[in-house]
C-alpha positions as CSV (number, residue, x, y, z in Angstrom):
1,X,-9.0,10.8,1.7
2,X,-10.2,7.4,1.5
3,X,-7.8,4.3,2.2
4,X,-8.6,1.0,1.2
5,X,-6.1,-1.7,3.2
6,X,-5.7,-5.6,3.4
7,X,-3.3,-8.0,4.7
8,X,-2.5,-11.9,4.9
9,X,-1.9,-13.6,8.2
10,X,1.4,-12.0,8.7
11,X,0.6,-8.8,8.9
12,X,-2.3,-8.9,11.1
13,X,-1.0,-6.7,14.2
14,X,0.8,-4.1,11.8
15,X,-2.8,-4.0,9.5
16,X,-4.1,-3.6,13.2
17,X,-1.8,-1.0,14.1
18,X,-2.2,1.2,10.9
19,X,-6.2,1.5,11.3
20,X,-5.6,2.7,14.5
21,X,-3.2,5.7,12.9
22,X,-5.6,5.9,10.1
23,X,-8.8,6.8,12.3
24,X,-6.8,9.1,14.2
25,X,-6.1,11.1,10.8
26,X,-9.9,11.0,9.8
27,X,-9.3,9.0,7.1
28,X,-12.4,7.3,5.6
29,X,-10.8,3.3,5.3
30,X,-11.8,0.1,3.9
31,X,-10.6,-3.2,5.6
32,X,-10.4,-6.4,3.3
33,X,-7.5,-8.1,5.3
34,X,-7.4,-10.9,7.8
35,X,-7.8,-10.1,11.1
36,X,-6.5,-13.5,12.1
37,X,-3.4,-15.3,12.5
38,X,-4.2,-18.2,10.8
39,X,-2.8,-19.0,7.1
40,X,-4.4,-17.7,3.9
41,X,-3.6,-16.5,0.9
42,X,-2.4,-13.0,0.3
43,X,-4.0,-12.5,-3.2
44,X,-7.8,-13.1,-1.6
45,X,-7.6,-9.8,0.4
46,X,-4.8,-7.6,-2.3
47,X,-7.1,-8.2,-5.1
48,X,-9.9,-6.0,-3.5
49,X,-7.5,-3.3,-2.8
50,X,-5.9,-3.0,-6.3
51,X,-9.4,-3.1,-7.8
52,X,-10.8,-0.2,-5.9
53,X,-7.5,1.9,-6.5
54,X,-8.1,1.1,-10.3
55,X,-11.4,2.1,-10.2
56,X,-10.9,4.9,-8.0
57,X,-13.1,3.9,-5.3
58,X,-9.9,4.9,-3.4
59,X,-7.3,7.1,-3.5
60,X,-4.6,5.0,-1.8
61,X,-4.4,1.4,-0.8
62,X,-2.3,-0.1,1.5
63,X,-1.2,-4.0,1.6
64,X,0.6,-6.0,4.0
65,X,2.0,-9.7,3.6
66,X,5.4,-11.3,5.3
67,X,8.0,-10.2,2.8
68,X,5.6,-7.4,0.7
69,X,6.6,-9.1,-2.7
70,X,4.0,-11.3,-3.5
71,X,1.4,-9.0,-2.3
72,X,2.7,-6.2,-4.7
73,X,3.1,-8.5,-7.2
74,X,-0.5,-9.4,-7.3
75,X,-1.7,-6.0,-7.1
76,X,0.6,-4.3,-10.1
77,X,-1.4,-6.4,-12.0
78,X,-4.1,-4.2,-12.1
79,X,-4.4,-1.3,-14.6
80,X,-3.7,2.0,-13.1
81,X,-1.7,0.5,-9.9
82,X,1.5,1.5,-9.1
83,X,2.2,-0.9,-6.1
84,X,5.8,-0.1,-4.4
85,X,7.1,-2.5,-1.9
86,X,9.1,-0.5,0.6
87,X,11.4,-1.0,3.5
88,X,12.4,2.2,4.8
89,X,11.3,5.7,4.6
90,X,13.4,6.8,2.5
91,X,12.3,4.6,-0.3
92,X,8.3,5.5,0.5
93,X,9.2,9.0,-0.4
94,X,10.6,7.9,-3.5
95,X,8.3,6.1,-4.9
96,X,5.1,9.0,-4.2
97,X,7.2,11.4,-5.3
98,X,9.1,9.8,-8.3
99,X,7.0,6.9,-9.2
100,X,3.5,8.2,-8.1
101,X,3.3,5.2,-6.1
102,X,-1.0,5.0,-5.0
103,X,-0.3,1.7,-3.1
104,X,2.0,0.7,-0.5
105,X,3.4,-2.9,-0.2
106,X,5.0,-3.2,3.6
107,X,7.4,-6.6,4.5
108,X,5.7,-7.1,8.2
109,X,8.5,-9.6,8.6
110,X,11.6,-7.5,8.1
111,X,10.4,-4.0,9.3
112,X,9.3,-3.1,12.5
113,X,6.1,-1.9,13.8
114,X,6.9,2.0,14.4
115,X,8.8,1.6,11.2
116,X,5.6,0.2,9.4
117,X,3.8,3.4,11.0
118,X,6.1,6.0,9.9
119,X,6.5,5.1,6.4
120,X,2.1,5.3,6.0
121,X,2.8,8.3,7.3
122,X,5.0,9.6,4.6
123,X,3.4,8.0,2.2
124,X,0.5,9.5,3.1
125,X,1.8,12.7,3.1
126,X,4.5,13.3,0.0
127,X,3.0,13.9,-3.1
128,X,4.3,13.0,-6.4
129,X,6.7,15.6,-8.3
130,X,5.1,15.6,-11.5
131,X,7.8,16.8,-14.4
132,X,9.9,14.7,-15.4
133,X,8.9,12.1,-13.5
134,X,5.8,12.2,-15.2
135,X,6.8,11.2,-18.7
136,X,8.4,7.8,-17.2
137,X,4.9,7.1,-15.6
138,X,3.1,7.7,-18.8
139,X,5.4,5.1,-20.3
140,X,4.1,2.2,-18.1
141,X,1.4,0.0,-19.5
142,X,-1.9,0.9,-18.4
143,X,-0.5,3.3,-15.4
């Protein structure tokens, strides 16, 4: 499985945090976030990730910014991304199993760290239901 993952400054320590969970699960990852704390701009290091899930350089990305919505705002659009911004697990598994989610938006600043964890965790490991699900994704643009 390869992973491609980037951040803005605020979510530096979870981005941080995730590689370490990620190498520990042999996935093959690609780092375009910050590793700073220092301002930028969330769309410099989401862009890279959306484009290598739409050209399936990737199977999955992951993106982190403060609240998760402008990052997955900038990455849905892309063609053939299906960003969710999630807050609990509950909703991860939703939207990999319902909406074929293949990247995950986390809100570093109203989740917690071993929250942030868990759901790559089940994102990582739900798969998408097909069925009847699958006729709603056909019917988004360029999914």
């Amino acid at each position: 499985m390869k992973i491609a993952i980037g951040n803005d400054h605020a979510g530096t320590e979870y981005k941080l945090a995730i590689i370490g969970l990620l190498k520990s699960m042999d996935v093959a990852l690609t780092n375009y976030g910050t590793d700073g704390t220092d301002s930028v701009d969330y769309p410099d290091f989401v862009h890279p990730v959306a484009k290598d899930v739409e050209n399936g350089a990737v199977d999955y990305g992951i993106i982190i910014c403060g609240s998760g919505n402008g990052a997955s705002m900038t990455a849905n659009k892309h063609q053939k991304v299906r960003s969710a911004l999630c807050w609990s697990k509950e909703i991860v598994e939703l939207a990999r199993s319902h909406n074929d989610a293949n990247i995950l938006s986390l809100p570093a600043r109203f989740i917690s760290l071993p929250q942030a964890l868990e759901m790559v965790k089940t994102f990582l490991n739900t798969a998408f239901e097909g069925g009847r699900h699958e006729r709603r994704i056909e019917k988004m643009p360029c999914s």
